[in-house]
C-alpha positions in Angstrom: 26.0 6.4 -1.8 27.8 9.5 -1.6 30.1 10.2 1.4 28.5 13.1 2.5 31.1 14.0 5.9 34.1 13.3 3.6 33.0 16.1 1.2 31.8 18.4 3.8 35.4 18.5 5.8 37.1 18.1 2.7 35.5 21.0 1.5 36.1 22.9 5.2 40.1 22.1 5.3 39.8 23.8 1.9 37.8 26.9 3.1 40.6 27.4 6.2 43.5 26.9 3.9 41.8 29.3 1.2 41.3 32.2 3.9 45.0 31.7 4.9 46.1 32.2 1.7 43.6 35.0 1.2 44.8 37.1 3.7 48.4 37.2 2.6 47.7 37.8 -1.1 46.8 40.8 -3.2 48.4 43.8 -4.7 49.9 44.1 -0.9 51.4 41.0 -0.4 52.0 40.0 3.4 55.0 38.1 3.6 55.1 34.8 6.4 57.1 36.6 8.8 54.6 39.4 9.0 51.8 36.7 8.8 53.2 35.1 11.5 54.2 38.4 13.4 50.4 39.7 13.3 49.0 36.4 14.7 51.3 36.3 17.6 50.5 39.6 18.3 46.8 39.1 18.4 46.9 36.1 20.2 49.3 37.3 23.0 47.8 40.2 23.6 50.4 42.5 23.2 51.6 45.3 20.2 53.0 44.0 17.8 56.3 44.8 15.9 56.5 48.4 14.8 58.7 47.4 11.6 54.7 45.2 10.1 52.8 47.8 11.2 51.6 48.6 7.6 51.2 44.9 7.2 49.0 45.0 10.3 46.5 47.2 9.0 46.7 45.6 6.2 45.7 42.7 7.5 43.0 43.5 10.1 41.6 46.7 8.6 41.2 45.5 5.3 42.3 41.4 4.5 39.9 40.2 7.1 36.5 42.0 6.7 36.9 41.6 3.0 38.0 37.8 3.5 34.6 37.1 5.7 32.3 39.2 3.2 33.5 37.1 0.7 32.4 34.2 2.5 28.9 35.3 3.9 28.3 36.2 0.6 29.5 33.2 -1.7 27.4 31.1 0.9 24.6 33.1 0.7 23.8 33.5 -3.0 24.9 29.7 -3.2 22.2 28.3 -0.7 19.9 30.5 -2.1 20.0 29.4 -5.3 19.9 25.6 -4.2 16.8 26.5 -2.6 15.2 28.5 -5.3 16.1 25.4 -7.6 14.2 23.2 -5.2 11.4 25.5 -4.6 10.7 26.1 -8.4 11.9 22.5 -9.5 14.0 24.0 -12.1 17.8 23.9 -12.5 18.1 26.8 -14.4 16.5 29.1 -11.7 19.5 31.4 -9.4 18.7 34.0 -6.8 17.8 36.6 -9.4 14.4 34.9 -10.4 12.0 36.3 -8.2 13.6 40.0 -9.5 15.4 40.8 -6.4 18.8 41.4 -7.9 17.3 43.8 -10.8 15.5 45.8 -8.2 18.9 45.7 -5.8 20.7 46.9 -8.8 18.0 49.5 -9.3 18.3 50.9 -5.7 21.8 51.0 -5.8 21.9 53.1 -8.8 19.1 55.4 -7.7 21.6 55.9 -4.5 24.2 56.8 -7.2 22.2 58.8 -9.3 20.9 61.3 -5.9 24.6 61.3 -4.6 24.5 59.3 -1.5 27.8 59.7 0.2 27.8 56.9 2.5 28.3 53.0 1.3 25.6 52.4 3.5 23.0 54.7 1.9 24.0 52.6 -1.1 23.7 49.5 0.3 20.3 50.6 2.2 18.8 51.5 -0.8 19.7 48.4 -3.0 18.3 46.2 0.1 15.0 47.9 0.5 14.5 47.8 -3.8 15.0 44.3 -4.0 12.5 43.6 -1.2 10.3 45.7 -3.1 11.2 44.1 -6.1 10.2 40.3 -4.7 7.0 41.5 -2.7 5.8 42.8 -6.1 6.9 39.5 -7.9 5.2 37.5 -5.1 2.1 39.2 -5.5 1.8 39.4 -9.3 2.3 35.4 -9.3 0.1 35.1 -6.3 -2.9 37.0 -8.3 -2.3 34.8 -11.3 -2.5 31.4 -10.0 -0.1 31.0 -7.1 1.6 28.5 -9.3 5.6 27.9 -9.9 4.9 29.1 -13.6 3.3 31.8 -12.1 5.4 33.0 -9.9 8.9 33.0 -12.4 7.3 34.7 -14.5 6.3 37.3 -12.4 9.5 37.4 -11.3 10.6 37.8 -15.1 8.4 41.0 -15.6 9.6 42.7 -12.2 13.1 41.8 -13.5 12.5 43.8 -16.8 11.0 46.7 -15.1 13.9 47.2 -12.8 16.3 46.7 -15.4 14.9 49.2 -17.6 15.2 51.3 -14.4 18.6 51.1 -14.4 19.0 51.9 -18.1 17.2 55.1 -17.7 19.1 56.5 -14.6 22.7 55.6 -16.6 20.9 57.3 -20.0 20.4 60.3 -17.2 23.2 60.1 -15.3 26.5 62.6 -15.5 28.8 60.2 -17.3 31.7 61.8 -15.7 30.6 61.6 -11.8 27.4 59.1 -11.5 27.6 56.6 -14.1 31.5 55.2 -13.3 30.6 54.6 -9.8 26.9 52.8 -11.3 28.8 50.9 -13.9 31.4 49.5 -11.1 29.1 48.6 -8.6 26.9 46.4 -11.5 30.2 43.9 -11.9 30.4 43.5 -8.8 33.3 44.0 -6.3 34.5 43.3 -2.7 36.8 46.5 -3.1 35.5 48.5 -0.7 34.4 46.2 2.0 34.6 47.8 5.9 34.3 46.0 8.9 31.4 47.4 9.6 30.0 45.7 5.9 31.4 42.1 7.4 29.3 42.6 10.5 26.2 43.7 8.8 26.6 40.5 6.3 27.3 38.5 9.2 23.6 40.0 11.0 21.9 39.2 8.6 22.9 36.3 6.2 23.9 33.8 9.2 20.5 33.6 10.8 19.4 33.8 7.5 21.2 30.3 6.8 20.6 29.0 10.2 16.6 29.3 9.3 16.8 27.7 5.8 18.9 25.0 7.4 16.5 24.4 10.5 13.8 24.2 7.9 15.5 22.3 5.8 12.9 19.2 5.8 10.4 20.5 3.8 12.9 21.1 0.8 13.0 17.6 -0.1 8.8 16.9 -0.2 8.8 20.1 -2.3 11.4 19.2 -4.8 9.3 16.4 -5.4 6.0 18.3 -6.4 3.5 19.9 -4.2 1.0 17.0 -4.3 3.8 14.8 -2.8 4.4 17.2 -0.6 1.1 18.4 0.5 0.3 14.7 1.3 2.6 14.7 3.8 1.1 17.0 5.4 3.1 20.4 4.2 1.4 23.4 3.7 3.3 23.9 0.0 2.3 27.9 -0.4 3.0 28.8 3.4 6.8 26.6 2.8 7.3 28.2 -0.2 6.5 32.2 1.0 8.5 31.5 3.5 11.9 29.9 1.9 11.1 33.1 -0.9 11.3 35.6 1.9 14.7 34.2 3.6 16.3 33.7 0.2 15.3 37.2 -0.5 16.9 38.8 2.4 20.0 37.1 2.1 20.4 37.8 -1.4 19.4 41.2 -1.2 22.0 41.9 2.2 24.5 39.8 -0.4 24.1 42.6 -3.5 23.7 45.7 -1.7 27.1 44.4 -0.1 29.1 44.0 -3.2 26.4 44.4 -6.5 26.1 42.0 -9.0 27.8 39.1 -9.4 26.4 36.4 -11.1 26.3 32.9 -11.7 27.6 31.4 -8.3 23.7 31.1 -7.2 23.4 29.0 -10.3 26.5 26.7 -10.7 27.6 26.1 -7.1 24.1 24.1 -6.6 24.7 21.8 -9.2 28.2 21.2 -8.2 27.2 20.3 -4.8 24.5 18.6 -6.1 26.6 16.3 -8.1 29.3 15.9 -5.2 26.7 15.1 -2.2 23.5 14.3 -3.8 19.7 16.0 -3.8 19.3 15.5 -0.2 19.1 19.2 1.8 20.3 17.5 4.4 23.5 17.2 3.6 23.1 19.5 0.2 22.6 23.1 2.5 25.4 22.8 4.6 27.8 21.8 1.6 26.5 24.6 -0.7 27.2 27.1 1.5 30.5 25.4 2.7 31.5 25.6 -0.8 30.1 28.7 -2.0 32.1 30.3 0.3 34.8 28.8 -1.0 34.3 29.6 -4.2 33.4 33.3 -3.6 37.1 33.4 -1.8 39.0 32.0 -4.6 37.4 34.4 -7.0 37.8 37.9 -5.1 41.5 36.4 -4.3 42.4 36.0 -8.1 40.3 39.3 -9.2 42.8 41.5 -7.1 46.3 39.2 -7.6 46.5 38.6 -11.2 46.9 42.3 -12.9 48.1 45.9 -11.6 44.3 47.0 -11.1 41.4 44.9 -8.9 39.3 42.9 -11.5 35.8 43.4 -10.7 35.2 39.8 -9.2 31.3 39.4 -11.0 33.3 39.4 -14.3 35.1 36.4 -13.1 32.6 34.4 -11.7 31.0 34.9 -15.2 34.3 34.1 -17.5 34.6 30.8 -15.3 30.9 30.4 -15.0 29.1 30.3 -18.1 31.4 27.9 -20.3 31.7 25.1 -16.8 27.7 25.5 -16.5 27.7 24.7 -20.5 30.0 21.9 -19.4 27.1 20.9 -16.9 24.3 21.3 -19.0 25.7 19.4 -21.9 27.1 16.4 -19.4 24.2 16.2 -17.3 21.5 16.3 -19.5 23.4 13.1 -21.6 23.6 11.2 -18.4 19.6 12.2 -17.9 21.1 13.3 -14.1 18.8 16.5 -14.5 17.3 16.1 -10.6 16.1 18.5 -7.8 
C-alpha cells in the first residue's frame, strides 16, 4: 500500500522550499541578505533598509503574486485533469477536452484583436469564451446521447471551431501591433502577473478546489463505470455536470490568467497516480500539492536560464511530451493503465 501522508508532506516540504527559492531567483536575483532583510522587515513591522529597497519591490510587487499564480494555477489545471480522467475514464483526457481552453484562447485573442487595454479585459474575455465554449460542448454531447463518447467528442468539435477562430483573427490581425501580443499570450506566460491577478486566482480556483475535494467521493464510483456507480445510489449525469462545471471554471480563471500552457493537466495526474494510487482521496490533495509544484519549478526555470523570459507553456511541453511518452510506453507494458 502506498504511503499516502509520506508523499503528501514530502511533496509540501518541497512546495515551501521551491517558493523560497522562487522568490530569490530570476533575471533579478535577490541575494540572502536582502532575503533575509525583507522578511524581517515584514514581520517586525517596521521599513525596511533603504540600501534593498529595489529588492523589496522586487520581492513583494512582483516575486510573490507571480510565485502564488503559479501555484493556483499548476494546482488547478492538475486536479482538473485528474478529475476529467476520472469522469471520462480515459487517461489521455486533460482540461482542454470539453473545448474550454480553445474557446479561452479564442476570447483572449478577440480581446487582442479589438485592442483591450487592460489585462483584465483580456482575462475577462478568455474566461467568459471558454464557458461558452464548455456550455456548447455539454449541450452538443447532451443532445447526442449524454454519453462519455458523446460528450469528448463534442468537446472535440467546439475545440475545432474555436481554434479555427483563433486562426482567422491572427490571418486578420496587424502583424505588427495585434498578433505579437496574440502569439505570446498562446505559450503561455506568468510575465505579467499583478497582485491583483494572484487574488482573482486565489477567488476563484481555491473554492473551486475545496468543492471538487468535498465531493470527492463520487469520483471513485465513477471511475469505475456509471452502472457501478449508479448502483450505489449516485446520480452519474447530475455528478458528472457538476465536476464539468467546477473543472471548467478553474481551468478557464487558470488560462485567462496566464494562456496556454499545456500538458501539466495531463502528466501531473498520472504521476500522482503512480506515487499515491487511484484513490481521490488521497489522489486530489496530492495532484494539486504537486501541480503546484511543478507549475513553480517551470516558471522559475523559464525566466532564470537565458537573457529573455522563456514562455513557460513551451516548457511544460519540451519536458512534457517525451516523460508522458515515457509514461505511456512504461505503463501500458506493466498493464497499470487505471482510473
Amino acid at each position: 500500500m502506498k504511503d499516502h501522508r509520506l508523499a503528501l508532506v514530502s511533496t509540501l516540504v518541497l512546495l515551501v522550499a521551491g517558493i523560497g527559492v522562487a522568490l530569490v531567483l530570476g533575471r533579478y536575483r535577490i541575494g540572502f541578505d536582502a532575503f533575509r532583510e525583507i522578511i524581517g522587515a515584514a514581520m517586525g513591522g517596521v521599513a525596511g533598509d533603504p540600501e534593498y529597497a529595489t529588492s523589496s519591490i522586487v520581492f513583494w510587487s512582483v516575486r510573490v503574486p507571480r510565485v502564488l499564480a503559479a501555484i493556483f494555477v499548476g494546482a488547478a489545471l492538475s486536479v482538473a485533469g485528474a478529475v476529467f480522467q476520472s469522469l471520462f475514464r480515459n487517461p489521455l483526457v486533460s482540461p482542454g477536452i470539453l473545448g474550454v481552453t480553445s474557446g479561452a484562447s479564442f476570447g483572449a485573442t478577440l480581446a487582442f484583436f479589438f485592442a483591450a487595454e487592460s489585462a483584465l479585459a483580456v482575462e475577462g474575455s478568455a474566461f467568459l469564451f471558454g464557458l461558452l465554449a464548455v456550455t456548447l460542448a455539454y449541450q452538443v454531447g447532451r443532445r447526442s446521447g449524454n454519453t462519455v463518447t458523446s460528450l469528448v467528442l463534442s468537446g472535440v468539435i467546439v475545440s475545432a471551431l474555436f481554434t479555427a477562430g483563433v486562426s482567422f483573427l491572427k490571418y486578420k490581425a496587424d502583424p505588427y501591433q495585434q498578433l505579437p501580443a496574440m502569439v505570446f499570450w498562446t505559450m503561455g506566460s506568468f510575465n505579467s502577473i499583478v497582485w491583483q491577478d494572484a487574488v482573482r486566482a486565489f477567488l476563484i480556483i481555491t473554492p473551486g478546489l475545496a468543492a471538487i475535494y468535498l465531493f470527492r467521493w463520487w469520483l471513485n464510483p465513477i471511475a469505475l463505470g456509471d452502472e457501478d456507480a449508479m448502483n450505489l445510489g449516485i446520480d452519474v449525469p447530475k455528478a458528472r455536470f457538476l465536476y464539468i462545471i467546477i473543472g471548467t471554471l478553474i481551468v478557464a480563471a487558470s488560462v485567462s490568467l496566464c494562456g496556454n500552457i499545456g500538458w501539466i493537466g495531463l502528466v501531473v495526474p498520472h504521476m500522482a497516480r503512480i506515487i499515491v494510487g487511484s484513490d481521490h482521496d488521497a489522489l486530489i490533495p496530492f495532484t494539486a500539492l504537486l501541480g503546484g509544484l511543478f507549475m513553480l519549478v517551470m516558471d522559475t526555470l523559464a525566466r532564470s536560464f537565458s537573457g529573455g523570459e522563456i514562455p513557460v507553456g513551451i516548457l511544460t511541453a519540451l519536458l512534457g511530451a517525451p516523460f508522458f511518452a515515457y509514461l505511456l510506453v512504461t505503463q501500458e507494458r506493466r498493464g497499470e493503465w487505471q482510473n
